[in-house]
N, C-alpha and C positions, 0 to 999 in steps of 0.2 A: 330706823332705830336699830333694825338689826345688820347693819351694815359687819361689823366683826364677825358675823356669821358665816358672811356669805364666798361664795369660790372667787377664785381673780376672774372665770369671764360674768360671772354674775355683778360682778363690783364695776369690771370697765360696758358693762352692758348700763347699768345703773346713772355713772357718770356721761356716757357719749347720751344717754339719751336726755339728763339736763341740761346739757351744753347746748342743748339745742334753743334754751332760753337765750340765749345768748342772742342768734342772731333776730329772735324777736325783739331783743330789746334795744340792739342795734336799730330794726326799724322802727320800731316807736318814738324813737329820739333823733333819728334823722335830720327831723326839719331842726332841730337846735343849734345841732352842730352846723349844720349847714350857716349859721345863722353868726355863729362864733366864725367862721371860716372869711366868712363874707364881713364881719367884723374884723377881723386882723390883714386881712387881703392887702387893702391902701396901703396901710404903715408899713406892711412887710416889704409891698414894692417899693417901695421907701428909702428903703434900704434898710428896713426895721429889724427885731427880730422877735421869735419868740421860744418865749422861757417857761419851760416846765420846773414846778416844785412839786416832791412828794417824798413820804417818808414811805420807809419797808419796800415790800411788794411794787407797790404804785410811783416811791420814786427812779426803781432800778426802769420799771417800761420807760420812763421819761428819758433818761439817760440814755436807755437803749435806743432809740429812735434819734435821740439828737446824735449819737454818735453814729449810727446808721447813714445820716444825710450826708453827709461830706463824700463818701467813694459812692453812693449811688445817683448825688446829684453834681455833683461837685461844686456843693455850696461850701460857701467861704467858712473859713470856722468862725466860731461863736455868733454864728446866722440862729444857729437851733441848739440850744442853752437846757442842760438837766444835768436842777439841782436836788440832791438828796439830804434827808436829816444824816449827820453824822459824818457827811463826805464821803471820798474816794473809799474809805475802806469800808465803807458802809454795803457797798455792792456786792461784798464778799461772805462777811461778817455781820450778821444784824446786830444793829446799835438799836432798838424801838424807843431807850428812854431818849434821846434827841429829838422824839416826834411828838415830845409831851411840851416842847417850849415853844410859846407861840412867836416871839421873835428869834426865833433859831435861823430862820434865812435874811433876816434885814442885815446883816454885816452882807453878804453876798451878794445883795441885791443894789444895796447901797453901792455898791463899786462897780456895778455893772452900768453905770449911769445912764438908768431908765428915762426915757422919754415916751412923747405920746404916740412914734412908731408902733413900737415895741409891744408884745400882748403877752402876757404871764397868764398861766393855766396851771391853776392848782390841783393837784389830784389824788382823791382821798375816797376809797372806796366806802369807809363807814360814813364817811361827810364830818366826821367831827374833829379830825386828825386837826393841834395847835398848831403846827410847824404849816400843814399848807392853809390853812387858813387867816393865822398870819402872816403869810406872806402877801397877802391880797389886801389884809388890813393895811401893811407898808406901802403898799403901789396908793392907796386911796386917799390914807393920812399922812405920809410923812414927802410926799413930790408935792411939789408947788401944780395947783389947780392944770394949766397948762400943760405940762408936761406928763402928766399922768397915762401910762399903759393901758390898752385897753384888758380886761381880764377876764378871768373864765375859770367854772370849776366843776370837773366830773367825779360825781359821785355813784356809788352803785345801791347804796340806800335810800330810805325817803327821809334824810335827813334836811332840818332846815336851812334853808339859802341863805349864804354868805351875803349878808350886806354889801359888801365890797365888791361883788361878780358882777360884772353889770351881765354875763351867762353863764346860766348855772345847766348845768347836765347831768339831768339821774338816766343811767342804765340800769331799769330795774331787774339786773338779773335774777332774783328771790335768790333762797336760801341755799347753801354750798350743802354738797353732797355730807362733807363733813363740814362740820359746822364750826363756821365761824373762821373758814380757810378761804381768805376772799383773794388767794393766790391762785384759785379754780376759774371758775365761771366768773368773777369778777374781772381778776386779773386780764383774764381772753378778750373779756369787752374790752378793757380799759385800752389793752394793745392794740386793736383793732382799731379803735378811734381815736386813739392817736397818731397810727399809720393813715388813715382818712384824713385827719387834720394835716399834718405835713406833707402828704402825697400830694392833696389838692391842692397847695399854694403852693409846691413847686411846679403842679401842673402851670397853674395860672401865672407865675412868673416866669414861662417860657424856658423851663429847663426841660420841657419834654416835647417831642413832636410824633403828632399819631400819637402811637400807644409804647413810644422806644425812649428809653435813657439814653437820649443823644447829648445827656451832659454827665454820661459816666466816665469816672475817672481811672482809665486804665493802669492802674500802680502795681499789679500782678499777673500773671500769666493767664489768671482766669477772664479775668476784667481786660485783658486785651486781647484775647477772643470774643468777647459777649462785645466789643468795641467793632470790632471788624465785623463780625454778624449783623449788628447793624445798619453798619456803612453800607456794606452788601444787600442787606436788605433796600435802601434807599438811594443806592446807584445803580444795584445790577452788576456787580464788576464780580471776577470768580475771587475766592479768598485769597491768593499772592497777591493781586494786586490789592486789595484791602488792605490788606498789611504795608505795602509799601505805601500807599496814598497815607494811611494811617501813621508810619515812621515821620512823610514828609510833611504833615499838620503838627507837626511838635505830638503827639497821641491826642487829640483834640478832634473828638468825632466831628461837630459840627465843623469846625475848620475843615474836616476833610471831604464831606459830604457838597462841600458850598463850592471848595477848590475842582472839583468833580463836574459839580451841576452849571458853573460859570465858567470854566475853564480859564479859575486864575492861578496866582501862585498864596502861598500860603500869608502874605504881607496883605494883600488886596483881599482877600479871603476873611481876613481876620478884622479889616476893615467895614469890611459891608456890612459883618456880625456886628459889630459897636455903632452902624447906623443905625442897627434895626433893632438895638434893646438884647441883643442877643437872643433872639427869637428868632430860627432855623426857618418855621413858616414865612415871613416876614420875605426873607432872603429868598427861598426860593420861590415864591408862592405871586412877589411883586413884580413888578416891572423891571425890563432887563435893558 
């Protein structure tokens, strides 16, 4: 209460040391999310995808993460979908009255032509937000039985569960430093398990091998050294030739790792990866 009072290191002393709810509340809810995970898994190897809604705070992490996937995984676009109240400019610019209409994302959703791949996770740190809650109502009433996404909703309060979630996830992170700023300790959780959710089902859809983004997308100077680091890491070659094995895989780690490991050319290379699901273990791991 007497937070205005106090010096800036007493204020970030204050803050670092309730952040630390955070990770507890990460483990409290583990087995959920795991659970939601292992829910969307199927449809997503599917070729499904999955869609984040949320307004304010909650729908920019959505965004941020689906927009994060493409150069770290090099999933296709519109794989991993964030939608926010108020759109594009909303990222920049708080719109909060769009987060008061509970069909504010069924136009977007509707055109996204949802099926029963596909998993929508709505997220709303008070749990009451209309805009992501109806969007879960859309997924459950307005698709034909069959077709319906599976769904999911994180909240960071103990509000009550959407009818429509067949998983709901409270991170209970208690009360913000300043009150009623669930861009703090809410928001940390919310990112975190959101990066949990999309990390793990790109694990599981064989875009990573070991613990390396062997399906990063070298598109800038930085990203094709962290591409060749790689490669190097799992051929043993010194960095020129990474680079060049790297030039001659089109920039396509696993193409270049496989051209290495089998000693073929980039055609047969690129071949072997489309027997085996594009799964680098698979290749090198099976029979030669």
């Amino acid at each position: 209460m007497n937070l205005h009072e106090l010096s800036a290191r007493e204020i970030v002393d204050l803050i670092q040391e309730e952040d630390r709810e955070v990770f507890r509340a990460m483990k409290r809810s583990r087995h959920l999310v795991a659970r939601l995970i292992q829910a969307a898994e199927p449809g997503f190897l599917a070729g499904g995808r999955l869609v984040y809604v949320g307004a304010g705070t909650s729908g920019r992490l959505g965004v941020l993460d689906a927009s994060e996937a493409p150069p770290t995984f090099c999933v296709e676009p519109g794989r991993i979908i964030g939608l926010i109240a108020g759109g594009d400019s909303a990222l920049r610019k708080s719109s909060e009255g769009k987060e008061d209409d509970p069909r504010g994302a069924w136009e977007e959703l509707a055109g996204l032509g949802l099926d029963q791949r596909d998993t929508v996770i709505a997220i709303a740190a008070g749990g009451t937000t209309p805009y992501a809650r109806g969007a879960l109502e859309f997924c459950k009433t307005q698709l034909a039985e069959g077709g319906r996404p599976v769904t999911g909703m994180i909240v960071c309060a103990n509000a009550a569960p959407s009818e429509h979630a067949d998983h709901f996830i409270v991170l209970k992170t208690g009360p913000e430093v300043l009150t009623g700023s669930t861009r703090m300790k809410a928001g940390t959780a919310t990112k975190m398990t959101l990066n949990t959710i999309s990390t793990t089902l790109m694990v599981r859809s064989g875009r990573v091998y070991q613990n390396l983004m062997v399906d990063v997308k070298a598109t800038n100077d930085k990203l094709r050294d962290r591409a060749a680091r790689i490669i190097a890491t799992l051929t043993g070659l010194d960095r020129p030739a990474c680079f060049e094995l790297l030039e001659a895989s089109g920039g396509v780690v696993k193409t270049a790792v496989v051209m290495h490991a089998r000693g073929v050319d980039r055609a047969a290379a690129e071949a072997l990866l489309r027997a085996a699901d594009g799964r680098l273990g698979k290749v090198l791991d099976g029979p030669r």
